[in-house]
N, CA, C and O atoms as a GROMACS GRO file, in nm:
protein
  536
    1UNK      N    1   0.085  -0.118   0.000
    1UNK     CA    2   0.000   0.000   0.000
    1UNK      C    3   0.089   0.123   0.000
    1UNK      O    4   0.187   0.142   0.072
    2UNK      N    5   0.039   0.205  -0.094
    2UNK     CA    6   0.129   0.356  -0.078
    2UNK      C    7  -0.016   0.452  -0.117
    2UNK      O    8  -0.134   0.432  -0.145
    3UNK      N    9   0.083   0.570  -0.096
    3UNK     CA   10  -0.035   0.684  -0.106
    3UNK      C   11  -0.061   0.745  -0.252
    3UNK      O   12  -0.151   0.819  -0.293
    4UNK      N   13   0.067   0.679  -0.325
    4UNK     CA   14  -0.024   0.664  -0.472
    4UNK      C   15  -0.073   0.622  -0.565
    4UNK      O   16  -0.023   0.511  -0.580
    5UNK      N   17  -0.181   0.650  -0.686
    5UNK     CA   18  -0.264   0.554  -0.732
    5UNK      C   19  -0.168   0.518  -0.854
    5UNK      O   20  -0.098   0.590  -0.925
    6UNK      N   21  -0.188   0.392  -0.852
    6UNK     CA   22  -0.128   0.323  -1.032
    6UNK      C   23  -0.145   0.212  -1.049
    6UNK      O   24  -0.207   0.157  -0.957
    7UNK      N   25  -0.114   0.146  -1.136
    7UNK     CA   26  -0.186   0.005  -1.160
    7UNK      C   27  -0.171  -0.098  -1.066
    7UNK      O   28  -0.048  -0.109  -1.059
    8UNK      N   29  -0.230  -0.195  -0.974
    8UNK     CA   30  -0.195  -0.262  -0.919
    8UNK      C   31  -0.177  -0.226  -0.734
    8UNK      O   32  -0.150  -0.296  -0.636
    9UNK      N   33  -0.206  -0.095  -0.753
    9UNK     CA   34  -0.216  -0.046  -0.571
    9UNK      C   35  -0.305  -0.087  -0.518
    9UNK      O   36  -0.403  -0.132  -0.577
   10UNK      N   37  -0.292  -0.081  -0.376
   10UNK     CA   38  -0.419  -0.182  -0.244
   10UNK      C   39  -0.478  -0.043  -0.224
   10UNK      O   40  -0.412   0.055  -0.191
   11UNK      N   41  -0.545  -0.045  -0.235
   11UNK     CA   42  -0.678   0.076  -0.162
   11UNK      C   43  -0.781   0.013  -0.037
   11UNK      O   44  -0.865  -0.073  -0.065
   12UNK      N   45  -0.771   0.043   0.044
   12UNK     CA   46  -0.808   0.029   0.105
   12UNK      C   47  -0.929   0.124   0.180
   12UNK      O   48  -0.909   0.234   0.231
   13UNK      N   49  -1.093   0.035   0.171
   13UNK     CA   50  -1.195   0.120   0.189
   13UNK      C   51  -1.268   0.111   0.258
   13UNK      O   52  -1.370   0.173   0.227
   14UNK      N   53  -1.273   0.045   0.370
   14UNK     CA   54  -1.263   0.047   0.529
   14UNK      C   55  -1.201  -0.015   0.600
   14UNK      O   56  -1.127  -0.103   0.557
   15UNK      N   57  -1.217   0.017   0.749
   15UNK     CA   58  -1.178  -0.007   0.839
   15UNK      C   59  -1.279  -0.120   0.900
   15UNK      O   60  -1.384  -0.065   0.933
   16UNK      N   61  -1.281  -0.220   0.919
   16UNK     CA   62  -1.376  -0.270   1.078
   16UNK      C   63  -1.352  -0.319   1.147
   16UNK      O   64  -1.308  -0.429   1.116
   17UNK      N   65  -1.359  -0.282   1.331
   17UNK     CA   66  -1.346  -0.370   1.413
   17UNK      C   67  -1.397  -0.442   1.471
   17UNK      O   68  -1.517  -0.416   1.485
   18UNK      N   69  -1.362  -0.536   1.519
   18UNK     CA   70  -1.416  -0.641   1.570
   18UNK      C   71  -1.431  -0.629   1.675
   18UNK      O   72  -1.338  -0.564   1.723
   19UNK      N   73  -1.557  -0.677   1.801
   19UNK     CA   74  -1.531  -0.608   1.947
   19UNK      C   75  -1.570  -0.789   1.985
   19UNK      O   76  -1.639  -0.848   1.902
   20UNK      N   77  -1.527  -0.857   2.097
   20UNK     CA   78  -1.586  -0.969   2.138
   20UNK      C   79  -1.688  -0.931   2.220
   20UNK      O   80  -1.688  -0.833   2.295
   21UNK      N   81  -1.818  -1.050   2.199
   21UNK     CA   82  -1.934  -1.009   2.317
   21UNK      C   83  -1.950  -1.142   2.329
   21UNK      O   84  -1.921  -1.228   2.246
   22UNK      N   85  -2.012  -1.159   2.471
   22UNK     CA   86  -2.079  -1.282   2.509
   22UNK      C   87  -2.192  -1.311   2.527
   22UNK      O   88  -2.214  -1.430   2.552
   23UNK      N   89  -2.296  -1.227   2.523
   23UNK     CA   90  -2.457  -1.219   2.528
   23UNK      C   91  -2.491  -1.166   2.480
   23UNK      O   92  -2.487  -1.046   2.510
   24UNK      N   93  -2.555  -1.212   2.364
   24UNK     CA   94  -2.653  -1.124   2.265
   24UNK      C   95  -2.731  -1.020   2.306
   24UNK      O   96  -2.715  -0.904   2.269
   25UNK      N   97  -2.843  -1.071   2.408
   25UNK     CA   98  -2.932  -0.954   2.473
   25UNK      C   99  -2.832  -0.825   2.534
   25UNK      O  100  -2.883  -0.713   2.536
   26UNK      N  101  -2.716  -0.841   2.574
   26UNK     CA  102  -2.633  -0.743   2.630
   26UNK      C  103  -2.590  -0.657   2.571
   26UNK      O  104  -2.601  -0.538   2.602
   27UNK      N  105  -2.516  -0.715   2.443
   27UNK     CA  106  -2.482  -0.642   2.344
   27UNK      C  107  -2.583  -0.524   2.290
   27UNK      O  108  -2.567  -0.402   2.283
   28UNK      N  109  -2.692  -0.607   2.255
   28UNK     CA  110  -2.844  -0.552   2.216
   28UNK      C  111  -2.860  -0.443   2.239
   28UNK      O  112  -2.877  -0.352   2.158
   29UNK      N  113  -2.855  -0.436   2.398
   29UNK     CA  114  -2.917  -0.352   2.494
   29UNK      C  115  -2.798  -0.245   2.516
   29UNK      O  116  -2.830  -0.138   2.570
   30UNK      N  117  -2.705  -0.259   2.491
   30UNK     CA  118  -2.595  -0.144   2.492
   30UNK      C  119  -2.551  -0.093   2.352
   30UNK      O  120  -2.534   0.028   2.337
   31UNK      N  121  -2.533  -0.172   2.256
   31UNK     CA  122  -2.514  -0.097   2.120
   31UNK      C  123  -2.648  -0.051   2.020
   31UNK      O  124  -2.657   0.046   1.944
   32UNK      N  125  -2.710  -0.115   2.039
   32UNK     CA  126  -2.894  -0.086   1.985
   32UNK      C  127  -2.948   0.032   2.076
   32UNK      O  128  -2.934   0.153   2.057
   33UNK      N  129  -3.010  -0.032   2.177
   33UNK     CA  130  -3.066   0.047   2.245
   33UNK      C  131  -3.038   0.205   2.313
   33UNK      O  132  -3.105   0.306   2.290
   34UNK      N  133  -2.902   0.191   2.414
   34UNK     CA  134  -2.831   0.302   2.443
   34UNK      C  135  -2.735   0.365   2.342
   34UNK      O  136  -2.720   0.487   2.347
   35UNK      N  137  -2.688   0.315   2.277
   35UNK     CA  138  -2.544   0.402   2.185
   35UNK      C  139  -2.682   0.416   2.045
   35UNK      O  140  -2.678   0.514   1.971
   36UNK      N  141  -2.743   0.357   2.035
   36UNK     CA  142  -2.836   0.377   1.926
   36UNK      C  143  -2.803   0.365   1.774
   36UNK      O  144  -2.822   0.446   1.683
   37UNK      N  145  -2.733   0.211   1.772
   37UNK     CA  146  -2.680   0.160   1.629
   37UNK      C  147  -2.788   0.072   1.555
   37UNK      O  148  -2.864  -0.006   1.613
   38UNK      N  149  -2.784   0.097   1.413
   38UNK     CA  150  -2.842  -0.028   1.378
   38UNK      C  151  -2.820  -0.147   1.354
   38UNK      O  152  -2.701  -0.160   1.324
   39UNK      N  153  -2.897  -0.284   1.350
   39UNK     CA  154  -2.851  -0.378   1.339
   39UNK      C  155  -2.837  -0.425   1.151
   39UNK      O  156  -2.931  -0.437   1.072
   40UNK      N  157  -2.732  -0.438   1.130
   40UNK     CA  158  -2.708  -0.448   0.984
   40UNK      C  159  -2.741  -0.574   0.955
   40UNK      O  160  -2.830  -0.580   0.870
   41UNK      N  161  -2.700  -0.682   0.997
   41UNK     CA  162  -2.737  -0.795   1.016
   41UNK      C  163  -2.656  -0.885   1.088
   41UNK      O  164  -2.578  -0.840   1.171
   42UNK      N  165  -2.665  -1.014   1.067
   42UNK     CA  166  -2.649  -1.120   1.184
   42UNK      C  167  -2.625  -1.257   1.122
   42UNK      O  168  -2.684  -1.294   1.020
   43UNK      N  169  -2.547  -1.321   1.180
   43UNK     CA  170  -2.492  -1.467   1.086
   43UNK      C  171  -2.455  -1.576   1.162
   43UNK      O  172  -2.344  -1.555   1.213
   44UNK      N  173  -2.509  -1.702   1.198
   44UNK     CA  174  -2.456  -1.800   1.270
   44UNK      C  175  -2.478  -1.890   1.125
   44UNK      O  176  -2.552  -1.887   1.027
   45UNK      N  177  -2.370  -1.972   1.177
   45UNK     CA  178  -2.361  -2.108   1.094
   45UNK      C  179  -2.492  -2.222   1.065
   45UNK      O  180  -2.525  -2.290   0.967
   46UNK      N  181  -2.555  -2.200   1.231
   46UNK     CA  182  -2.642  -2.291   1.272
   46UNK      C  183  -2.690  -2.250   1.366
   46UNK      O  184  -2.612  -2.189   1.440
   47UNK      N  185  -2.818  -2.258   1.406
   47UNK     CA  186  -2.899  -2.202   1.496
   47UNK      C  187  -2.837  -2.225   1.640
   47UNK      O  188  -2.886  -2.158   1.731
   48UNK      N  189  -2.736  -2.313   1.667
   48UNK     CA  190  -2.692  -2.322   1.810
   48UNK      C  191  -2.557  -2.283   1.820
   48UNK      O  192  -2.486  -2.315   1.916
   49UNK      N  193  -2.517  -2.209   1.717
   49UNK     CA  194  -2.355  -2.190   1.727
   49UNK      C  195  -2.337  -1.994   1.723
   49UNK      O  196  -2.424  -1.912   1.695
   50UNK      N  197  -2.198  -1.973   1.760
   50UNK     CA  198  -2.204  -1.841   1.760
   50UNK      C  199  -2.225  -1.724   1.705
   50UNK      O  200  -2.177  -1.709   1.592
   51UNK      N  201  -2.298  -1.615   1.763
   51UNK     CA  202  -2.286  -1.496   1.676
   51UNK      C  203  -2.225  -1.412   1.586
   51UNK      O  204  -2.110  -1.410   1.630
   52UNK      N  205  -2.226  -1.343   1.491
   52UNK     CA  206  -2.130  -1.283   1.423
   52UNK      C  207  -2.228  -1.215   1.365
   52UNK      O  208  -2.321  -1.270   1.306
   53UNK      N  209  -2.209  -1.039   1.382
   53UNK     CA  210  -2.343  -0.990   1.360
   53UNK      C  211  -2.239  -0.779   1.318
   53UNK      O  212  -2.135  -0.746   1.374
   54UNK      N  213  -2.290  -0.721   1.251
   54UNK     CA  214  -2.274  -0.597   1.247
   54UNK      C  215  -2.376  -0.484   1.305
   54UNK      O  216  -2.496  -0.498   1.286
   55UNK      N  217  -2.326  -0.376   1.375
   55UNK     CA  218  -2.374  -0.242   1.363
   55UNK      C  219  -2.344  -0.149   1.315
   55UNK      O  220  -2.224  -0.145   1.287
   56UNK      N  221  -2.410  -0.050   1.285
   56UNK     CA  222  -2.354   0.088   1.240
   56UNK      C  223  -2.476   0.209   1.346
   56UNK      O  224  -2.578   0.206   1.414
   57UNK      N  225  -2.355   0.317   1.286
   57UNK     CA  226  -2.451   0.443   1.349
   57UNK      C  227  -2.350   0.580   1.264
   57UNK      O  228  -2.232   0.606   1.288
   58UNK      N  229  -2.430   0.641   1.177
   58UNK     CA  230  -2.382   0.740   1.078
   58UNK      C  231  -2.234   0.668   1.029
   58UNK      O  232  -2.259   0.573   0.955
   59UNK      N  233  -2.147   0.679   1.041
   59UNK     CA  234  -1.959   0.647   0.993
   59UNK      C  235  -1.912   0.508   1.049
   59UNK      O  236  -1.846   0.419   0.996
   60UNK      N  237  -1.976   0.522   1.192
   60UNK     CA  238  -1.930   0.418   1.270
   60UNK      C  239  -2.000   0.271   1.224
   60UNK      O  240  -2.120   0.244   1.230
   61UNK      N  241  -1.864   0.163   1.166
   61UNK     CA  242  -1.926   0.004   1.136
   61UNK      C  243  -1.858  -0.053   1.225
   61UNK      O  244  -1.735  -0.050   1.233
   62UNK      N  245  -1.932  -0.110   1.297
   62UNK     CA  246  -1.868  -0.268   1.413
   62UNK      C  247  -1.864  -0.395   1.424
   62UNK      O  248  -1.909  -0.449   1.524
   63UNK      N  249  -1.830  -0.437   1.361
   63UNK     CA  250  -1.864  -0.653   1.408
   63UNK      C  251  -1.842  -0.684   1.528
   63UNK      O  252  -1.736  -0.669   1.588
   64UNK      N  253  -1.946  -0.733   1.572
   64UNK     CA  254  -1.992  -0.804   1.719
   64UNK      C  255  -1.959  -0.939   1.682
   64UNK      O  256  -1.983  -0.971   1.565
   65UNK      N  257  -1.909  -1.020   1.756
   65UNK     CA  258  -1.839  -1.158   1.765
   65UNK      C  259  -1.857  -1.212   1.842
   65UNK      O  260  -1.799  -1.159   1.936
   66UNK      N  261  -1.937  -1.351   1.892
   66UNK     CA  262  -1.931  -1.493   2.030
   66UNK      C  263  -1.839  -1.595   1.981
   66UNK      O  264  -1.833  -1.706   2.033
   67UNK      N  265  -1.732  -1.543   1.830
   67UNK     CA  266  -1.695  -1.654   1.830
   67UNK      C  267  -1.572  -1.678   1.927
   67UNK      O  268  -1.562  -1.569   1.983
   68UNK      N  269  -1.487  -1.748   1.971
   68UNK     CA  270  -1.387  -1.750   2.021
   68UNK      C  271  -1.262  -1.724   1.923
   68UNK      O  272  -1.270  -1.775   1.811
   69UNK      N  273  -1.152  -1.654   1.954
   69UNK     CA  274  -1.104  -1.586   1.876
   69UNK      C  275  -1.081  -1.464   1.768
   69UNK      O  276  -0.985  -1.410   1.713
   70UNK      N  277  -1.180  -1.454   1.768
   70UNK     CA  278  -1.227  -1.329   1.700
   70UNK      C  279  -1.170  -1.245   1.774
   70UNK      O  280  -1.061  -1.279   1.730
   71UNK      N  281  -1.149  -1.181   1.833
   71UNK     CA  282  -1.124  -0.981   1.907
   71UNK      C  283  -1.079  -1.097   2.066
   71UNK      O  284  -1.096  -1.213   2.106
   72UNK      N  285  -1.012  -0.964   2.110
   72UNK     CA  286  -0.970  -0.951   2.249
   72UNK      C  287  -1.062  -0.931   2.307
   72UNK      O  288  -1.123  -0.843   2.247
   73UNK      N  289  -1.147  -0.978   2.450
   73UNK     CA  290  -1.237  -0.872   2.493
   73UNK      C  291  -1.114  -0.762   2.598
   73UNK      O  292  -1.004  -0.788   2.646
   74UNK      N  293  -1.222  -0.603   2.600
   74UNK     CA  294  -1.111  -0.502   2.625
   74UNK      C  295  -1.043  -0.472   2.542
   74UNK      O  296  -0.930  -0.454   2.587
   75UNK      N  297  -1.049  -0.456   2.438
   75UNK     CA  298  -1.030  -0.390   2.297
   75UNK      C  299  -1.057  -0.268   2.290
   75UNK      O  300  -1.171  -0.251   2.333
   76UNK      N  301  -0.994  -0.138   2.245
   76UNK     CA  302  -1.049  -0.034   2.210
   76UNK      C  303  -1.037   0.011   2.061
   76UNK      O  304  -0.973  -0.054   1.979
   77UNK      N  305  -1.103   0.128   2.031
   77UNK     CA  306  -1.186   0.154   1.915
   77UNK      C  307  -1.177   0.292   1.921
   77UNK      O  308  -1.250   0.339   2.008
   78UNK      N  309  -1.106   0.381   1.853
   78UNK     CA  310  -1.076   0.520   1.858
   78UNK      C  311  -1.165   0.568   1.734
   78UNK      O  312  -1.137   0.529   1.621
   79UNK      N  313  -1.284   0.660   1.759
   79UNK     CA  314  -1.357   0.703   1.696
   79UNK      C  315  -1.400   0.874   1.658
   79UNK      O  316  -1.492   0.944   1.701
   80UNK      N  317  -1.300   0.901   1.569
   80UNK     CA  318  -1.312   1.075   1.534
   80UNK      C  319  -1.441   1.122   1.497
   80UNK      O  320  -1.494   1.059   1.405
   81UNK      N  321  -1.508   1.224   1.549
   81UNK     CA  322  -1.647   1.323   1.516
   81UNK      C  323  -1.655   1.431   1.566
   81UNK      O  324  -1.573   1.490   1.636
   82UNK      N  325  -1.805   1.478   1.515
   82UNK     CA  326  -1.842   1.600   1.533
   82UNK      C  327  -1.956   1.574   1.615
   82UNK      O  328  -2.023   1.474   1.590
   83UNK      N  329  -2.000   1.675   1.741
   83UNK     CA  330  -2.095   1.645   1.748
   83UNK      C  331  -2.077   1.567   1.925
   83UNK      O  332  -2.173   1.513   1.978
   84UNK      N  333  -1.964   1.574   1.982
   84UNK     CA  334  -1.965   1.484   2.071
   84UNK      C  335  -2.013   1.542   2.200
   84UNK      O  336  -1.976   1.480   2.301
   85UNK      N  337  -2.107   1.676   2.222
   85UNK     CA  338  -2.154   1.713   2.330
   85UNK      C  339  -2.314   1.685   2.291
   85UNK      O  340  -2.410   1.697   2.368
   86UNK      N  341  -2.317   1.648   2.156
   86UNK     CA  342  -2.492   1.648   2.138
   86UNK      C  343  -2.504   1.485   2.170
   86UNK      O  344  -2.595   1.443   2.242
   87UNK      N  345  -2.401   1.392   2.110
   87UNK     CA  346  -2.381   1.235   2.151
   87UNK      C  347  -2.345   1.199   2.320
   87UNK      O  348  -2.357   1.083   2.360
   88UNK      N  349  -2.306   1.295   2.401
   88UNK     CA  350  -2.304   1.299   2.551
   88UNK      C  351  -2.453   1.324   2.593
   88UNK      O  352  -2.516   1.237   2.653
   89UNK      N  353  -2.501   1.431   2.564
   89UNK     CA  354  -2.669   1.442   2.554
   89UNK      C  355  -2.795   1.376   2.610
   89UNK      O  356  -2.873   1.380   2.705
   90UNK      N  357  -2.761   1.292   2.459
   90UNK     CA  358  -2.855   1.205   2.422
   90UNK      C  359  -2.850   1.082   2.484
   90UNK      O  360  -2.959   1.030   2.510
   91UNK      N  361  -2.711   1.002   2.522
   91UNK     CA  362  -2.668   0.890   2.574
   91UNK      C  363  -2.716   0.929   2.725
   91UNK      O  364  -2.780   0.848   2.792
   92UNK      N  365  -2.683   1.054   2.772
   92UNK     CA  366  -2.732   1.066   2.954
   92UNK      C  367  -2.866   1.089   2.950
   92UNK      O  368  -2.924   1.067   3.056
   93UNK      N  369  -2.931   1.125   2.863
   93UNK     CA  370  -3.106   1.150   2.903
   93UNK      C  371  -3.141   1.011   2.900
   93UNK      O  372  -3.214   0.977   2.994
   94UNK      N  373  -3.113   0.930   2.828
   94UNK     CA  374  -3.181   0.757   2.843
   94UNK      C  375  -3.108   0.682   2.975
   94UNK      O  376  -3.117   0.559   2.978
   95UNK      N  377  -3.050   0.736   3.064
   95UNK     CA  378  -3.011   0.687   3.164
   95UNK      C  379  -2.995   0.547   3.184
   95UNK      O  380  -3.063   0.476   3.257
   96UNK      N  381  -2.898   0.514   3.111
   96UNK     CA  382  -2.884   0.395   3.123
   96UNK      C  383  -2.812   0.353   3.266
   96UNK      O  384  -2.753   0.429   3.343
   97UNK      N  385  -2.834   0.213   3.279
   97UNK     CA  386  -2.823   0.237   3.450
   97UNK      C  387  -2.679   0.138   3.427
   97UNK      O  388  -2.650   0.054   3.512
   98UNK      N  389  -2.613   0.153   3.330
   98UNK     CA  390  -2.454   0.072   3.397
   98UNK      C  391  -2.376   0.169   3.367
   98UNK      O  392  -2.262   0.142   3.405
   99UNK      N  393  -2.382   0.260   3.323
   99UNK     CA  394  -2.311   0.345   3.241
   99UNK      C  395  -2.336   0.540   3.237
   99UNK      O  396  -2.423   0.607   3.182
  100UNK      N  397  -2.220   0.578   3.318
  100UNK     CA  398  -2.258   0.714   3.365
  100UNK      C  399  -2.146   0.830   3.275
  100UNK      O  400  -2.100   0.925   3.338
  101UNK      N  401  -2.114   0.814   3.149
  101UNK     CA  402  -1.953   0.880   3.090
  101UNK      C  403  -2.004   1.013   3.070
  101UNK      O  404  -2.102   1.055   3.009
  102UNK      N  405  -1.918   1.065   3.134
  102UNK     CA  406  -1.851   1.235   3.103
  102UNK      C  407  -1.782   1.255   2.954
  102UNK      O  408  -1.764   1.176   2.862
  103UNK      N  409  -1.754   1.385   2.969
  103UNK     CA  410  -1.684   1.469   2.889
  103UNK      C  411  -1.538   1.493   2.914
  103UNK      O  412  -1.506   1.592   2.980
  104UNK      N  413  -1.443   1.407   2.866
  104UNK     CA  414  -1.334   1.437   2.895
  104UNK      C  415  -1.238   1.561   2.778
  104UNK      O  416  -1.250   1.560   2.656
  105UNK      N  417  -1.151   1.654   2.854
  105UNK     CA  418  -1.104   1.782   2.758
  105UNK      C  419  -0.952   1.764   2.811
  105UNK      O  420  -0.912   1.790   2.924
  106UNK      N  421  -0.865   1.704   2.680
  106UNK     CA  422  -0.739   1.743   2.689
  106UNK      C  423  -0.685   1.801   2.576
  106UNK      O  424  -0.780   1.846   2.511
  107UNK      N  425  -0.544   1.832   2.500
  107UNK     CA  426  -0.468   1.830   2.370
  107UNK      C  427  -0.527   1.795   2.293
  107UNK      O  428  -0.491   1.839   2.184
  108UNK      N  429  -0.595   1.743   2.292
  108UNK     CA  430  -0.631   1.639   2.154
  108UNK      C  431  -0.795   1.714   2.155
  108UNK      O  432  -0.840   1.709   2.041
  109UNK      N  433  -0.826   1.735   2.186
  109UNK     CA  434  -1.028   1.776   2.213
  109UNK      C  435  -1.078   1.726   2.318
  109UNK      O  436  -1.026   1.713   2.429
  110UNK      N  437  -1.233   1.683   2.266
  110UNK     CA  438  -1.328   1.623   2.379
  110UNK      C  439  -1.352   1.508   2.298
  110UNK      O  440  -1.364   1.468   2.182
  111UNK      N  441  -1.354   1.459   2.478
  111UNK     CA  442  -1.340   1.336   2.448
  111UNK      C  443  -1.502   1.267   2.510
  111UNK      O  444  -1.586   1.344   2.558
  112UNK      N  445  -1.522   1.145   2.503
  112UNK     CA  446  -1.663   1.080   2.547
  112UNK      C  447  -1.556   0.940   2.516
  112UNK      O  448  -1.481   0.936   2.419
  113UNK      N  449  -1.568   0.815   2.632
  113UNK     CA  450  -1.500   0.678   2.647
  113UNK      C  451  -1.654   0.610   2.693
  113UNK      O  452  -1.732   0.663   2.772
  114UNK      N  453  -1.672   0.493   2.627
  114UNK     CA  454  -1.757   0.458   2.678
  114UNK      C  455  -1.730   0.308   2.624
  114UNK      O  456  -1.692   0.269   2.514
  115UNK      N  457  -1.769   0.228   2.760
  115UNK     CA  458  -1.738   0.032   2.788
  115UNK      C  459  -1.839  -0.014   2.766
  115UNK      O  460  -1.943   0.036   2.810
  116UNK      N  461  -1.838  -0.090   2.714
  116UNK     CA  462  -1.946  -0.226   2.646
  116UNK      C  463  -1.964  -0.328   2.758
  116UNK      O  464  -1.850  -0.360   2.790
  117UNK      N  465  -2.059  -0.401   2.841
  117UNK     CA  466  -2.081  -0.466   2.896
  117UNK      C  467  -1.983  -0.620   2.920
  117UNK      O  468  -2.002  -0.700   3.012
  118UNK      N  469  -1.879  -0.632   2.812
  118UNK     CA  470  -1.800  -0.681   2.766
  118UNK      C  471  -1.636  -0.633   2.785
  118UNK      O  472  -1.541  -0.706   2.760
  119UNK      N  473  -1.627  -0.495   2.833
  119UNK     CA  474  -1.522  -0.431   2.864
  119UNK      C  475  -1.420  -0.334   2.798
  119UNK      O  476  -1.338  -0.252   2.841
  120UNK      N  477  -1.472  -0.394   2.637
  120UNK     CA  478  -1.493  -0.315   2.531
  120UNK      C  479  -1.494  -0.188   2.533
  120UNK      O  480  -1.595  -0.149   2.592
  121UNK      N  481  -1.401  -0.068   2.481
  121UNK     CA  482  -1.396   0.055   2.484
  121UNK      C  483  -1.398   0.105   2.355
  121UNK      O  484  -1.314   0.082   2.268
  122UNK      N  485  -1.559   0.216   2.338
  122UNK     CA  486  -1.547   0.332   2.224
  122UNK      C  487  -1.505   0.464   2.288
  122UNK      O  488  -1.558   0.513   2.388
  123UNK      N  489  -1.381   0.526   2.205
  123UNK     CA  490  -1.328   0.610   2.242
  123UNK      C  491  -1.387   0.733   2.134
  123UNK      O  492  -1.321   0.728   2.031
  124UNK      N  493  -1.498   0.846   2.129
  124UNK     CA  494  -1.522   0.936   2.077
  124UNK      C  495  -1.490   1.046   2.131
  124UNK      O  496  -1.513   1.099   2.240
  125UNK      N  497  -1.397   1.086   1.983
  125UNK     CA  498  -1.344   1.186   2.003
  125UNK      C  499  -1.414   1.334   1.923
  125UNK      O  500  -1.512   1.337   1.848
  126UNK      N  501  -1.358   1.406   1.952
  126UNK     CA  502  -1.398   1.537   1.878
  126UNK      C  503  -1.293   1.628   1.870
  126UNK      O  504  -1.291   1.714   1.958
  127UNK      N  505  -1.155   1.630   1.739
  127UNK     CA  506  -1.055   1.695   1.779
  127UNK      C  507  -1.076   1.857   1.796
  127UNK      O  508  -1.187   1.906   1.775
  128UNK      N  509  -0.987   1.921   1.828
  128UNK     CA  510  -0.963   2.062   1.868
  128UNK      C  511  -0.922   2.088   1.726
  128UNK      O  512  -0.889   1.985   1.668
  129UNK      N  513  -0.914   2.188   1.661
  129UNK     CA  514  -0.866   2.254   1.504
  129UNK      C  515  -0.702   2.290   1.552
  129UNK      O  516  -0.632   2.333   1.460
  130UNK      N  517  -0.642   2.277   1.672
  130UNK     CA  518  -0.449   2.326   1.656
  130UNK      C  519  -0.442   2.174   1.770
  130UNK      O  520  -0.356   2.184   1.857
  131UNK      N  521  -0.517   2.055   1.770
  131UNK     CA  522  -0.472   1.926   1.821
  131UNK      C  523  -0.342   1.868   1.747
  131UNK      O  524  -0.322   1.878   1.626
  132UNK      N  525  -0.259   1.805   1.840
  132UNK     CA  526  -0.128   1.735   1.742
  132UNK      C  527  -0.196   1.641   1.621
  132UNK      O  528  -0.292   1.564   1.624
  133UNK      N  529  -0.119   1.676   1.528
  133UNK     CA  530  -0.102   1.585   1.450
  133UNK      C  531  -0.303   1.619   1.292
  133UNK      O  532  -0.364   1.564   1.201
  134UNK      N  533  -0.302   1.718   1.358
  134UNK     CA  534  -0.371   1.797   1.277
  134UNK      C  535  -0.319   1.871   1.139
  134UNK      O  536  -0.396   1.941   1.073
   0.00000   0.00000   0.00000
């Protein structure tokens, strides 16, 4: 991969991570319900074997995984936007009852960290316009 185009270059046109979960309803109930993703769809081999399923929400795509091996659980997920005091908002008026995240402000912008029932970390950010590496 390089940064220029010519015959035979890898382009590369997304990103996705993988997060491990162990309970469907959990997952559900924290990436559906509270973070407010949709469910793209969902894939087991066989009705008794593990999950493997996607969300999204505007930019953000995720694969949810029960398989073993798939993702680390405690994985993080660094996620750049706009918008991250209206996404603090909205996440504290539904009061979800495991989950209480602030507004964190350093170098870099504001920040919003928020753990998946799974241990799993989305890190939304919102950079500053003179942040490093801007």
């Amino acid at each position: 991969m390089n940064d220029s185009k010519g015959a035979g270059d890898v382009v590369v046109r997304r990103a996705v991570p993988i997060f491990r979960i162990f309970d469907v309803a959990k997952a559900h109930d924290f990436y559906l319900d509270y973070l407010g993703c949709t469910l793209d769809w969902e894939h087991r081999f066989a009705p008794d074997t593990p999950l493997y399923t996607q969300v999204s929400r505007s930019g953000l795509v995720l694969h949810l995984s029960e398989h073993h091996g798939d993702a680390t659980p405690g994985s993080t997920v660094y996620v750049e936007l706009t918008g991250v005091r209206t996404l603090h908002a909205e996440l504290t008026a539904k009061d979800y009852p495991y989950l209480r995240p602030g507004l964190e402000e350093d170098e870099f912008g504001t920040g919003l960290t928020l753990i998946d029932p799974f241990g799993n970390r989305l890190r939304f950010n919102e950079p500053r316009p003179d942040a490093p590496g801007k």
